[in-house]
N, C-alpha and C positions, 0 to 999 in steps of 0.2 A: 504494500500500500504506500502512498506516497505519503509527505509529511507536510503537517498542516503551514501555508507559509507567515514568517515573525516579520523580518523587515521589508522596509518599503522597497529595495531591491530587487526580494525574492519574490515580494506578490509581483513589483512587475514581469519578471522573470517569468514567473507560473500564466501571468497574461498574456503573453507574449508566445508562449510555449502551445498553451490553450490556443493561441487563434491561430497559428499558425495547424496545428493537427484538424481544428475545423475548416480551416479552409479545403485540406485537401480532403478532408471529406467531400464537402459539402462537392468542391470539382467534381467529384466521382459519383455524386447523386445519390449518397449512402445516408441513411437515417445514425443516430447515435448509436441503436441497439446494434444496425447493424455493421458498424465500425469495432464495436462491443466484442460481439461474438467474434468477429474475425481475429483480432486480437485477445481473447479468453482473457476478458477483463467484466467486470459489472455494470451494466448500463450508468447505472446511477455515478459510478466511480467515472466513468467516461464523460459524464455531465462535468462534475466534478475538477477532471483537469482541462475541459472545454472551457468554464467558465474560471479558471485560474486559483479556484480555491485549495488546492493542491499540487504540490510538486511531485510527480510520479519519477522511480526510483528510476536509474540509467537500463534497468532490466526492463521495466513497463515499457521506457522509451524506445526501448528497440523492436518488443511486439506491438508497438503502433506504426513503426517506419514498416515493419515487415508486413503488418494487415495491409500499409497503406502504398504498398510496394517500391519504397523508396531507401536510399541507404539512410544510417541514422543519421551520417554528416549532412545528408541535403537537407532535413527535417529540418537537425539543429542550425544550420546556414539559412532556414527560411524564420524561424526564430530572430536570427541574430537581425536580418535584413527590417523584423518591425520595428527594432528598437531607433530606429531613423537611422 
């Protein structure tokens, strides 16, 4: 499970991280659950790092690059790109 985020870094960090995994969802036309299931994760958990309230662990990160068929570093390079 990811950990709840303390400073204002990390939420942005968790925001950032979150929109960047919805976006490729959403590109791909996939509901939460089923971004969820592909990566054997819990919808609600999937909400969760969607809306930045959680930082999911570098293990979770990599079964959401993999549902989302991307490597981890593109994920994390499309992260780093919201931070302006």
């Amino acid at each position: 499970m990811g950990m709840p985020l303390r400073s204002e870094d990390e939420r942005a960090l968790g925001s950032r991280f979150g929109r960047a995994v919805r976006r490729r969802r959403e590109d791909r036309g996939w509901s939460q659950e089923q971004l969820a299931n592909r990566a054997e994760l819990n919808r609600s958990y999937m909400g969760e790092i969607e809306r930045g309230a959680v930082m999911p662990s570098l293990a979770t990160a990599a079964k959401l690059a993999l549902a989302l068929d991307l490597p981890l570093a593109e994920l994390i390079a499309q992260c780093e790109q919201l931070a302006g």
